[in-house]
Legacy VTK file of the C-alpha trace (Angstrom):
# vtk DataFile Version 3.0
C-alpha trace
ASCII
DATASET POLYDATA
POINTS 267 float
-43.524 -72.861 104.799
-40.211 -71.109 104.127
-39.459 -67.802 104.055
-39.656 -65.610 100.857
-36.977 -62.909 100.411
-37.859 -60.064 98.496
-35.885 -57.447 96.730
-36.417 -53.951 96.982
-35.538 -51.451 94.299
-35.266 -48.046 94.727
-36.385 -46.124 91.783
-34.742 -42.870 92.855
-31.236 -44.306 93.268
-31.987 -45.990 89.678
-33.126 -42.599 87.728
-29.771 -41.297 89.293
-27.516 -43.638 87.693
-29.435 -43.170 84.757
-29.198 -39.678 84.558
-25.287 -40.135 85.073
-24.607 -42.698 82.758
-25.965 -40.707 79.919
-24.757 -37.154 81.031
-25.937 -33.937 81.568
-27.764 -31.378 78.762
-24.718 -29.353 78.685
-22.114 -32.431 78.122
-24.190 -34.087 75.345
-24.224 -30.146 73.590
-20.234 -30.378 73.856
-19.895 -33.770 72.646
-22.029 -32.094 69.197
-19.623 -29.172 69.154
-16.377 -31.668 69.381
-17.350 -33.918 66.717
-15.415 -33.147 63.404
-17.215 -31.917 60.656
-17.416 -33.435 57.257
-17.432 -31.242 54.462
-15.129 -33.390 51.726
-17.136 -34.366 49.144
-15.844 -37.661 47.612
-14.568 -37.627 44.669
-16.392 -40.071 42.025
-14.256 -42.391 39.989
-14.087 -41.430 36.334
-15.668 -44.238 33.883
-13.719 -46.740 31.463
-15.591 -45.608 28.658
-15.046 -41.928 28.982
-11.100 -42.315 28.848
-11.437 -44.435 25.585
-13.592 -41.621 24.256
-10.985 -39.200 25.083
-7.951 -41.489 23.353
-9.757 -41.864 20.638
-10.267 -38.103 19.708
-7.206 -37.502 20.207
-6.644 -39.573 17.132
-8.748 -38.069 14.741
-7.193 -34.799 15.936
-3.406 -36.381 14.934
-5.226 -37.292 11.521
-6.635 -33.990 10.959
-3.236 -32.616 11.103
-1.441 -34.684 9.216
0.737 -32.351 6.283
-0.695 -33.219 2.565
2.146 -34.733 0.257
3.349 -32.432 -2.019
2.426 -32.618 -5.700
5.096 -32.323 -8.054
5.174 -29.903 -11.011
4.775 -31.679 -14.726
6.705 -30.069 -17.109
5.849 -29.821 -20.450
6.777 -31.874 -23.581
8.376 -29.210 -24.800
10.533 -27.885 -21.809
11.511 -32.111 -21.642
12.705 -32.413 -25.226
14.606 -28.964 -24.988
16.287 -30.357 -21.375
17.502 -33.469 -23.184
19.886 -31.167 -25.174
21.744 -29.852 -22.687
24.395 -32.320 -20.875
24.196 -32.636 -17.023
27.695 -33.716 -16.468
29.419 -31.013 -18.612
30.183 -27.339 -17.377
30.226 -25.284 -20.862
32.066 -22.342 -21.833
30.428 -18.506 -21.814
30.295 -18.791 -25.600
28.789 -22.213 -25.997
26.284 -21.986 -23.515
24.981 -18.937 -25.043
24.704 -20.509 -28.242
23.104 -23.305 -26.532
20.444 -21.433 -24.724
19.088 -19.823 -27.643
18.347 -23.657 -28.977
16.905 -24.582 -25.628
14.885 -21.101 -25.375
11.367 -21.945 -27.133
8.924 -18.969 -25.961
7.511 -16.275 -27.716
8.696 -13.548 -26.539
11.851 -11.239 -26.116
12.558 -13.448 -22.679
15.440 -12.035 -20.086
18.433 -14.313 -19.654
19.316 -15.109 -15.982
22.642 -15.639 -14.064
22.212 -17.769 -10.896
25.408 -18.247 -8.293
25.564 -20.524 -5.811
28.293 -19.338 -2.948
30.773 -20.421 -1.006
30.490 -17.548 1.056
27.652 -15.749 3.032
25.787 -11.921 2.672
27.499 -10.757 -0.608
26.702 -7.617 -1.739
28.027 -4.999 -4.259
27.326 -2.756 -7.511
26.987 -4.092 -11.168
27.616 -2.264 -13.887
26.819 -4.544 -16.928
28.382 -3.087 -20.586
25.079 -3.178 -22.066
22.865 -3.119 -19.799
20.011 -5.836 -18.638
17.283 -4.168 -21.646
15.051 -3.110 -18.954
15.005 0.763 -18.644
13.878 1.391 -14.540
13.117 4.419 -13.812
15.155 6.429 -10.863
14.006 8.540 -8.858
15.406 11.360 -6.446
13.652 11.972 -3.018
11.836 15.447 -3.080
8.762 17.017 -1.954
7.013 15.961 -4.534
8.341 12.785 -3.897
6.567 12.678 -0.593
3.006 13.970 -2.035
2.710 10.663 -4.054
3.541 8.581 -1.155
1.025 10.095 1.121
-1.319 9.139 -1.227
0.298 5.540 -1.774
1.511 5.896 -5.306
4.755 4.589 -6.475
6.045 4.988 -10.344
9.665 4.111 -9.681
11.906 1.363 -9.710
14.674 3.013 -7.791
14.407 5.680 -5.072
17.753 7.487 -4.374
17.581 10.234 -1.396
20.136 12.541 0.627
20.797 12.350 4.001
19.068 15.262 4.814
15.504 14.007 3.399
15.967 10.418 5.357
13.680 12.122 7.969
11.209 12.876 6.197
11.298 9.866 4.085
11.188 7.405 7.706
7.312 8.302 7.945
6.845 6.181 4.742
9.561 3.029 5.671
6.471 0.375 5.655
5.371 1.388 2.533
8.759 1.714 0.512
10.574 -1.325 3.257
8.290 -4.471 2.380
9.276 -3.495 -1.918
13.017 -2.830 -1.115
12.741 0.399 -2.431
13.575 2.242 0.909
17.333 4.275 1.058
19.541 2.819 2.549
23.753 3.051 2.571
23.855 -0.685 2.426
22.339 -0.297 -1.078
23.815 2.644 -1.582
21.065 5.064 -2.751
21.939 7.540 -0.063
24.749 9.836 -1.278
25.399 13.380 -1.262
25.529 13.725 -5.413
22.236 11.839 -6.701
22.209 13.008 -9.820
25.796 11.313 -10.777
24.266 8.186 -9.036
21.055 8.061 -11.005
23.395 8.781 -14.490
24.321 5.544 -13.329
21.809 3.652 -12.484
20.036 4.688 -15.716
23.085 2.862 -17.823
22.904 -0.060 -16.333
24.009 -0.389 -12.965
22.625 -2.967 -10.564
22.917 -3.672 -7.146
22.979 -7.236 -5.952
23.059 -8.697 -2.758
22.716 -12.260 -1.474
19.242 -14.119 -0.354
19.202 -13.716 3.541
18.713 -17.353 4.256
20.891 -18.959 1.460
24.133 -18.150 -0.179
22.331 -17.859 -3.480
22.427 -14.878 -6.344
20.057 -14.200 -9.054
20.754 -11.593 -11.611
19.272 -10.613 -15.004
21.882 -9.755 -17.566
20.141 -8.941 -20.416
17.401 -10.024 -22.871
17.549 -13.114 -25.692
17.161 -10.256 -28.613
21.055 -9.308 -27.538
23.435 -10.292 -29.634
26.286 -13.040 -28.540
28.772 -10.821 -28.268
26.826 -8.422 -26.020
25.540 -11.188 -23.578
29.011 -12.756 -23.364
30.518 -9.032 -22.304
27.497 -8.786 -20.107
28.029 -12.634 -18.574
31.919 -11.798 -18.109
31.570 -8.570 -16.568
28.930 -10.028 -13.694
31.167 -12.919 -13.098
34.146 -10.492 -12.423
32.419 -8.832 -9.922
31.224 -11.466 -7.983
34.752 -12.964 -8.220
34.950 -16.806 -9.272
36.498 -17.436 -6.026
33.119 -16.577 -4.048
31.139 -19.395 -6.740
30.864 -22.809 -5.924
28.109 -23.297 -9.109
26.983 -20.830 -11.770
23.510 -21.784 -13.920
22.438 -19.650 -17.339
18.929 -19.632 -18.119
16.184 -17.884 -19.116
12.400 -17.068 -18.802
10.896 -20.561 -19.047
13.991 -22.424 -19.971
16.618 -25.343 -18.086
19.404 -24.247 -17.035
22.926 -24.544 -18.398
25.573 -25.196 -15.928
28.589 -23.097 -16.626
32.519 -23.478 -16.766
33.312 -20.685 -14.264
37.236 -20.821 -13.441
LINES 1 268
267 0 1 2 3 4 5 6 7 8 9 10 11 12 13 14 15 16 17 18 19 20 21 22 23 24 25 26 27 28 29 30 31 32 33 34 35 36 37 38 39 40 41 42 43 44 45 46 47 48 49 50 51 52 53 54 55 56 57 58 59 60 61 62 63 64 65 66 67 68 69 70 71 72 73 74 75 76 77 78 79 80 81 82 83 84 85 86 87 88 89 90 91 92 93 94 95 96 97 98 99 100 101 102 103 104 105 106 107 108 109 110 111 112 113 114 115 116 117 118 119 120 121 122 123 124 125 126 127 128 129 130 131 132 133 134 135 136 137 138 139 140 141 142 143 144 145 146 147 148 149 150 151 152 153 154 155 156 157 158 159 160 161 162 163 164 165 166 167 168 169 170 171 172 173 174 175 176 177 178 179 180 181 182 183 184 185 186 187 188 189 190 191 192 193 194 195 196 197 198 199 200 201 202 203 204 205 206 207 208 209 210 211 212 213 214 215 216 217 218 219 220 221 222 223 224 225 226 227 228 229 230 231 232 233 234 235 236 237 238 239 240 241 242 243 244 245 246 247 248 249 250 251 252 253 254 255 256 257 258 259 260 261 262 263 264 265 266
């Protein structure tokens, strides 16, 4: 018989390479500390349905918003029948259109007549003294202490407040009250002077201060009442147009409370 060879393994020697193949306690605890962390969360795609959700509020919002159309004002039968007499294309004389108002005027009561400018120039201002007044007495008033009492308790019974310079002090505790009514002194309007009693004289006959609209080149005066007489409204009408100058009117409109307007020959 042949002979057997037999292979000898040395366990030691084996446990070694082992032991160095997978590393000591210390290298496997540095390996651990090396590793990079992960702390990121991932982020989770957001679903279809939750954009079309979103789109489609977004929708009803823009509905929600939407302005309302405007409805227009009916006139009455009345105020139509009275607007067919008056021409559109014509511009009529002072005289005629006074004449004519009083035909288109159907109210009730002692109505004011109206003058309304349009401009060809910006932030007019002035004083008007109408002839025969507008037939609506204000009442003017001079600054004084006892001026002040009733506006510390909030009571106004004035139409006009004139002042001196020397009481604009006292008077600037009281500018939101008296500001927000235009009733505040100020030189622009001319209610602060040194002689109030000739200005309120003044203002008591008839005078009127006028000023353009802020935002528009626009005028709106009252110069007098329907119970005037022709000749008095015409004076009235003349003297208002003077002062404004026709140069500085583009359009003029008569009217009054409740009534069309009548467009009128200015130059």
């Amino acid at each position: 018989m042949g002979k057997k060879k037999l292979a000898v393994i040395d366990l030691a020697s084996d446990e070694k390479v082992k032991y160095k193949a997978s590393g000591t306690r210390d290298q496997k605890l540095r390996k651990k500390k090396d590793k990079p962390v992960e702390t990121a969360v991932p982020i989770k795609p957001v679903k279809e349905p939750l954009l079309k959700k979103t789109a489609k509020s977004k929708k009803t919002i823009k509905k929600k918003t939407k302005t309302k159309k405007r409805v227009k004002h009916s006139r009455s039968k009345r105020f139509l029948e009275a607007k067919k007499l008056i021409d559109k294309s014509k511009t009529y004389p002072l005289n005629q259109a006074i004449k004519l108002l009083r035909q288109v005027s159907q109210v009730n009561f002692d109505a004011s007549v109206e003058l309304h400018c349009n401009l060809s120039i910006d932030k007019l201002a002035g004083e008007l003294e109408l002839p025969h007044g507008t037939g609506k007495t204000q009442k003017v008033e001079i600054a004084s202490d006892k001026t002040l009492g009733k506006l510390k308790d909030s009571l106004i019974d004035f139409d006009v407040l004139i002042a001196e310079p020397t009481m604009m002090p006292k008077l600037a505790k009281y500018a939101k009250l008296l500001g927000p009514k235009g009733l505040m002194p100020n030189p622009k309007a001319g209610t602060i002077t040194d002689k109030p009693q000739e200005l309120k004289k003044k203002l008591s006959k008839g005078a009127v201060r006028f000023k353009s609209e802020p935002k528009a080149p626009l005028i709106h005066l009252v110069i007098g009442k329907l119970s005037f007489k022709d000749k008095q409204l015409e004076d009235n009408l003349k003297t208002a147009i003077q002062t404004i100058k026709p140069k500085n009117i583009s359009a003029c409109h008569l009217c009054s409370s409740m009534s069309p307007s009548i467009k009128l020959a200015v130059k």
